[in-house]
C-alpha positions as CSV (number, residue, x, y, z in Angstrom):
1,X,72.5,104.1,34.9
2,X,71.1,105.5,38.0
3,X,73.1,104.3,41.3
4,X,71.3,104.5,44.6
5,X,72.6,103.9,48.1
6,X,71.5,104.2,51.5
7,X,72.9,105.5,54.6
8,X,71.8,104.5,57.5
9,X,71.9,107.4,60.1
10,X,71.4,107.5,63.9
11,X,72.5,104.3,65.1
12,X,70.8,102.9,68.2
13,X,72.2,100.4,70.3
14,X,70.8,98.3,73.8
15,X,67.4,99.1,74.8
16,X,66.8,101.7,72.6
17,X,67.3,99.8,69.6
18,X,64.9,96.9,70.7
19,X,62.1,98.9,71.6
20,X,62.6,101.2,68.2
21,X,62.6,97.8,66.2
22,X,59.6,96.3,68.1
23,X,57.9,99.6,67.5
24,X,58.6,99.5,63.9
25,X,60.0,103.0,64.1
26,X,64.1,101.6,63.0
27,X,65.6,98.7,60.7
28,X,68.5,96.5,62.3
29,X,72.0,96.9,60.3
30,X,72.5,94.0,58.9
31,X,70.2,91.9,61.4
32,X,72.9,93.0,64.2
33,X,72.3,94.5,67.4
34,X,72.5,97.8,65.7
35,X,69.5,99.7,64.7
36,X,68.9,102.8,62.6
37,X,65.9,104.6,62.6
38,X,67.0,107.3,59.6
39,X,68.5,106.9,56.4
40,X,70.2,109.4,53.8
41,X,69.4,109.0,49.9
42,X,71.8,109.1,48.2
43,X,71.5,109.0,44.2
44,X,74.3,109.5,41.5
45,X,76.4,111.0,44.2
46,X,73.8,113.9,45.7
47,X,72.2,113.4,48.7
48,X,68.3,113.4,47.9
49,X,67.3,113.9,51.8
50,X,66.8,111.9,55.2
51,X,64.1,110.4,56.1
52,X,63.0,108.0,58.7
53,X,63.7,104.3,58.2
54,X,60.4,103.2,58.7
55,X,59.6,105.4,55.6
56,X,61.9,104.5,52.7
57,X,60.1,105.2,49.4
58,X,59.0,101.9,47.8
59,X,61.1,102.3,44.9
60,X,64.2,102.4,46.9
61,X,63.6,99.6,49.2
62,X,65.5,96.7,46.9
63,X,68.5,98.2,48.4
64,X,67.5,97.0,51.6
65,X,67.7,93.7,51.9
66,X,71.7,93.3,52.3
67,X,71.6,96.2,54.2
68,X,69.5,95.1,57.1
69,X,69.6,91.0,56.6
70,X,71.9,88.9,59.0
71,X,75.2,88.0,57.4
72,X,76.4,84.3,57.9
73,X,79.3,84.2,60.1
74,X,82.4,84.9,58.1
75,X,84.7,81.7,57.7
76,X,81.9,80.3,60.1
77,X,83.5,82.3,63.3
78,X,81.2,83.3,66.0
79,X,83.1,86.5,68.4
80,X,84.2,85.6,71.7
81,X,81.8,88.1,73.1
82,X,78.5,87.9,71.8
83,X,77.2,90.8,70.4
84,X,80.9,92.2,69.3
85,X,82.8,92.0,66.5
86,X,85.6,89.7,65.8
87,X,89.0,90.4,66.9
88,X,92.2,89.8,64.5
89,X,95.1,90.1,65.9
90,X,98.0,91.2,64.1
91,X,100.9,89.1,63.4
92,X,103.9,90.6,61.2
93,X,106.9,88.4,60.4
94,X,108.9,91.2,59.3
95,X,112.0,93.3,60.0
96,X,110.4,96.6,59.1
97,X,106.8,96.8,60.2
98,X,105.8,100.8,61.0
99,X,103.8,99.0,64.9
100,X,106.7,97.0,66.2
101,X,109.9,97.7,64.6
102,X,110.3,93.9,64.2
103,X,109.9,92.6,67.5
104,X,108.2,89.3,66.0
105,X,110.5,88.9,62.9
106,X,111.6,85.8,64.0
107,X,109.6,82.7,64.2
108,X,109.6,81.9,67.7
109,X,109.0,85.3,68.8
110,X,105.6,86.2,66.4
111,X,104.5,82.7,67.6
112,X,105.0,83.1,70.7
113,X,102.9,86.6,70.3
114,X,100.2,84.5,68.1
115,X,99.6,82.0,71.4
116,X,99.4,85.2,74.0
117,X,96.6,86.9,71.5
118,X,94.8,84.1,71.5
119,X,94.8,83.8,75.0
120,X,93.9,87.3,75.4
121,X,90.7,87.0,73.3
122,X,92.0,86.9,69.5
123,X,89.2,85.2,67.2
124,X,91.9,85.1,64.6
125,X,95.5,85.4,63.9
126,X,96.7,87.8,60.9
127,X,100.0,86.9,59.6
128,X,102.3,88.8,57.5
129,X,105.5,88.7,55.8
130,X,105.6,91.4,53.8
131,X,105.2,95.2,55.6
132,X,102.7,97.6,53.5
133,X,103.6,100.5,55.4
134,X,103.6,103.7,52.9
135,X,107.1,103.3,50.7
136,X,107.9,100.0,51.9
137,X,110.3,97.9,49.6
138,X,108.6,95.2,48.0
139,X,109.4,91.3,49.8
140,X,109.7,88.6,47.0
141,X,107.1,85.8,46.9
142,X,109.8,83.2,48.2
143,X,111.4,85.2,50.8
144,X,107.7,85.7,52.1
145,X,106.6,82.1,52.5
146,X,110.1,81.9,54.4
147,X,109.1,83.7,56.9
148,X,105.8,82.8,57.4
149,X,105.7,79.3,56.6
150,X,106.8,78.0,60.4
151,X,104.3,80.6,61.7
152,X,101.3,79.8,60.0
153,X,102.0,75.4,60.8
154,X,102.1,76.3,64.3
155,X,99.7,78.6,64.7
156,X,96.9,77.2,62.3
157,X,96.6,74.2,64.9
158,X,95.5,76.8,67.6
159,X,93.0,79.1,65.5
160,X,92.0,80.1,62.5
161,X,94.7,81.6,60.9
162,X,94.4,84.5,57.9
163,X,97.2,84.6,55.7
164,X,98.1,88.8,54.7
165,X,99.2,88.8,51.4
166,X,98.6,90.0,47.5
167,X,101.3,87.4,46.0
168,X,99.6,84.6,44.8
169,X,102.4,82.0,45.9
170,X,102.4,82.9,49.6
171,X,98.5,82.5,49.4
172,X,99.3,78.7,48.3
173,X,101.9,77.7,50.7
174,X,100.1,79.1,53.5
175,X,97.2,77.6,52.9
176,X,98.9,74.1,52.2
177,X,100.1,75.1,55.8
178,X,97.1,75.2,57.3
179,X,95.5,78.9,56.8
180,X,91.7,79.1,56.5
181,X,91.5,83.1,55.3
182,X,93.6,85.1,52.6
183,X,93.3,89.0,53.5
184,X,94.6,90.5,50.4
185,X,95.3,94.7,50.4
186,X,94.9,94.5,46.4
187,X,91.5,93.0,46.4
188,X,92.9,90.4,44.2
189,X,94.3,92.7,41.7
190,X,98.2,92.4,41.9
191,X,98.6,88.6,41.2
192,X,96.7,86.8,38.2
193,X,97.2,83.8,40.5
194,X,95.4,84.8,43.4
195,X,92.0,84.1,42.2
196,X,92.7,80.9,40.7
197,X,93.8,80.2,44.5
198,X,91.1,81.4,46.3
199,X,88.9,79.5,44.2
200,X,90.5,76.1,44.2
201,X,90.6,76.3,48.5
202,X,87.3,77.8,48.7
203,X,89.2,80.1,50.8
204,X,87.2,82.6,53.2
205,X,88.5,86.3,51.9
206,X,89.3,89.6,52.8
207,X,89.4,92.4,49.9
208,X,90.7,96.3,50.6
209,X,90.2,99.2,48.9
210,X,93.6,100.7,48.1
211,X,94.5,103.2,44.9
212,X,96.8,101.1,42.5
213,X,98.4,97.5,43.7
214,X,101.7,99.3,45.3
215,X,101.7,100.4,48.8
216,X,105.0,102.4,47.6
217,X,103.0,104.8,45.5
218,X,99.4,104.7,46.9
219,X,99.7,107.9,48.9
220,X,99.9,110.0,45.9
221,X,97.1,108.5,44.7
222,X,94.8,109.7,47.7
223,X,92.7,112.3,45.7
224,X,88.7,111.5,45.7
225,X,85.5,113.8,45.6
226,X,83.5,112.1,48.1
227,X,85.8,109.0,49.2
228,X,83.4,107.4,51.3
229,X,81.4,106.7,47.6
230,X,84.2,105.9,46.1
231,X,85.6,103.4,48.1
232,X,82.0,101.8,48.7
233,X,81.6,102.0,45.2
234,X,84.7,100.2,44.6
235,X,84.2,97.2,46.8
236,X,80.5,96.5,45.5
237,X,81.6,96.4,42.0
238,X,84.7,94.4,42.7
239,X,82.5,92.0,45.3
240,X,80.3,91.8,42.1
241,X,83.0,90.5,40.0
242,X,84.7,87.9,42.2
243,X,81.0,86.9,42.3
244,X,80.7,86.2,39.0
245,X,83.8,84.9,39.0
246,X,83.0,82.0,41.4
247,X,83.6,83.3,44.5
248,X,80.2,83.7,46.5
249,X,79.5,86.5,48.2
250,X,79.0,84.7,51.3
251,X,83.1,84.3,51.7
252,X,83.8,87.9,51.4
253,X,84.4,90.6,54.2
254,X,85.5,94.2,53.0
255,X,87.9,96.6,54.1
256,X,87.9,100.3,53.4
257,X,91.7,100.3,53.6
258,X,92.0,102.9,56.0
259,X,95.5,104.6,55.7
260,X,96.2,102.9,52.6
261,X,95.9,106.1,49.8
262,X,94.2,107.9,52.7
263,X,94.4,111.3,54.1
264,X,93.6,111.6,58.0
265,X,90.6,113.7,56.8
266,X,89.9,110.9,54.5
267,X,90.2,108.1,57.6
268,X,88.0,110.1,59.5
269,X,85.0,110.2,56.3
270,X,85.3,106.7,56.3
271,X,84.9,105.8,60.0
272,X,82.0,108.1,60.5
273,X,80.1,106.9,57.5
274,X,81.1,103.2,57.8
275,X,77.5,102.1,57.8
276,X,76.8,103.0,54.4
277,X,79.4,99.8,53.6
278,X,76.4,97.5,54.9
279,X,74.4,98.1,51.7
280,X,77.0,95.7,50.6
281,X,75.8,92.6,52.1
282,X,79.2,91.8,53.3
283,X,81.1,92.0,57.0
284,X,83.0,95.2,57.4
285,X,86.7,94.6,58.6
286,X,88.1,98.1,60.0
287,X,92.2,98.4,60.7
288,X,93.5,100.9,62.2
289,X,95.5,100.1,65.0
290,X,98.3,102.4,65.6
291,X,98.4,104.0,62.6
292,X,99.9,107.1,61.7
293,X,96.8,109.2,61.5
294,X,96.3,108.4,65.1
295,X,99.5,110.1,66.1
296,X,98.4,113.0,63.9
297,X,96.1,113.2,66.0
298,X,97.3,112.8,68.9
299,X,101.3,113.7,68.8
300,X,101.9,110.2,69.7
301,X,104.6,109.6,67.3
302,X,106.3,106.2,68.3
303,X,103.4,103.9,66.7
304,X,104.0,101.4,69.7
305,X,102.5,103.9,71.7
306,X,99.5,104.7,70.4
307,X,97.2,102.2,72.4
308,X,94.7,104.8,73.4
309,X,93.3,106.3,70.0
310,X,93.5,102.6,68.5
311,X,91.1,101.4,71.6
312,X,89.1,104.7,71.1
313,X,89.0,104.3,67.2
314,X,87.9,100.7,67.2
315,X,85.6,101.1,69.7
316,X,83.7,103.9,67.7
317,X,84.1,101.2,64.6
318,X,82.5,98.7,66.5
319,X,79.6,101.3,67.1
320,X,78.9,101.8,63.7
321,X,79.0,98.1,62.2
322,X,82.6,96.8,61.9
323,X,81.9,93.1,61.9
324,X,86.0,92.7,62.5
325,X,88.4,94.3,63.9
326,X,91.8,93.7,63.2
327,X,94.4,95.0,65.8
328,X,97.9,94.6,67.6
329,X,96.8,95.1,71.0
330,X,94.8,91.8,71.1
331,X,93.9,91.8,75.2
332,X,93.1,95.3,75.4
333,X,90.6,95.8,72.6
334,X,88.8,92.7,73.9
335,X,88.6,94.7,77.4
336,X,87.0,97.8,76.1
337,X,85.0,95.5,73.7
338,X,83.8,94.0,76.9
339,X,82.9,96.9,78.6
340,X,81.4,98.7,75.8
341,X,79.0,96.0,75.2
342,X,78.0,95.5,79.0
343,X,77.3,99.6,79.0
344,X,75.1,99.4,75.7
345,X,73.3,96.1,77.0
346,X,73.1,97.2,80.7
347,X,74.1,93.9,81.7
348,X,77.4,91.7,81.1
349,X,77.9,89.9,78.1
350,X,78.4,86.6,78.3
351,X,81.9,85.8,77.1
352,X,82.5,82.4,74.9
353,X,85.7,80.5,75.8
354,X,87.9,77.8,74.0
């Protein structure tokens, strides 16, 4: 069977995207205030040429439709700042986590960090018990919901609250406790429980590309011809199967996974071709704050340290169609969010409180 994608290429924002959509001469990504005005064909894997948007052979054109349609808001959120995406900040309840070297492993200390992100902007609250940094040791179901458990009850009465785990157990109690989303790294695919969960809550979810189910082993699994394919290819058929399974595609958002059974040449694919995810017809979640390829990058190599390539990377995410971005440094991101916006608009956004 033939399989067909396009890329969108080009990406306008501000006034030059409004006055190339009123001329008819771009298509919006996904009815955002992004427009593109060429797109690459792409078919079993060869690129058959760019051409302008406005001219997209007939027989291609069912692909367009989840590529250029507004999305619903995912778990019914609306941003802070209009026009931006949403901003998850990162809460790990754990002693070993490769950004903070545990500062919040203790309850009061990653709530006390949940309250100042939402103050600073944060849309919603990530929270983690188990680190899925490259080798980590694996953190047992119970031992899991132990630490997040006091987290997630105080937290989930001041936001929306997404609960980061691929046991099926800690997606339960954390729920029961009051989180609205499950972000799962394994799509999904480590627990036979997880769907069964998901279903019965109805739960808003997050699904990632990642080789295998085990963060322990997934860097030797980082070999792909054209990975940008392969991971798109990957979360379309496994969105496809969790539809059929009963979970609409309306609830999903996808992650590319980057860093998880990545190469920095393999990150840096997948952030400049992030709008070919849109053909997916789902919201785009990018992370990757202060990860290690930035301080490959950059020879930043304490991880707490590497504020400016995570600003610059998710800023450059936002530009090409990340619907959320999930991040540590909650405050600052919303800043350059802020800005970036007000320079594409030529005006200031109007920021949403409460």
């Amino acid at each position: 069977m033939t399989e067909r994608w396009i890329e969108p290429l080009g990406l306008l924002e501000g006034p030059a995207a409004f006055v190339a959509l009123r001329d008819g001469l771009a298509l919006p990504l996904q009815g955002g205030h992004l427009a593109f005005p060429l797109a690459r064909l792409i078919e079993d894997g060869t690129a058959r040429g760019v051409v302008p948007a406005a001219a997209i052979p007939e027989d291609w054109q069912d692909l367009l439709p989840p590529l250029i349609r507004p999305l619903p808001p995912f778990a019914g959120l609306a941003p802070r700042l209009p026009g931006c995406p949403l901003v998850m900040g990162i809460v790990n309840v754990t002693p070993d986590s490769f950004s903070d070297g545990g500062e919040t492993a203790e309850a009061a200390a990653a709530i006390a960090r949940g309250h100042a992100m939402l103050e600073a902007g944060a849309d919603i609250l990530d929270i983690g018990g188990e680190s899925t940094r490259p080798g980590a040791d694996p953190v047992s179901p119970g031992e899991e919901i132990r630490r997040i458990l006091p987290v997630v009850r105080d937290l989930a009465r001041a936001a929306p609250v997404s609960v980061d785990t691929r046991h099926a157990a800690t997606m339960a109690a954390a729920l029961e406790a009051g989180a609205e989303i499950v972000n799962d790294i394994t799509a999904l695919r480590h627990d036979g429980g997880a769907l069964r969960v998901v279903q019965a809550a109805a739960a808003p979810l997050v699904i990632m590309h990642m080789p295998g189910t085990d963060p322990r082993s997934m860097q030797a699994e980082a070999r792909y011809g054209d990975v940008v394919l392969e991971v798109a290819r990957f979360l379309r058929d496994r969105v496809a199967t969790l539809q059929r399974l009963g979970i609409p595609r309306a609830r999903i958002a996808i992650d590319p996974g980057i860093g998880f059974g990545k190469t920095m040449e393999h990150n840096l694919a997948l952030l400049e071709r992030l709008p070919l995810l849109a053909g997916i017809g789902c919201p785009v979640l990018v992370g990757l704050s202060r990860k290690r390829f930035l301080g490959r990058l950059t020879g930043i190599e304490a991880a707490g340290e590497r504020l400016v390539p995570s600003l610059a990377g998710a800023l450059f995410a936002a530009s090409r169609g990340a619907a959320i971005l999930r991040v540590h440094d909650v405050a600052e991101t919303f800043q350059a969010l802020a800005m970036w916006r007000a320079a594409a608009a030529g005006a200031a956004p109007a920021s949403r409180t409460g």
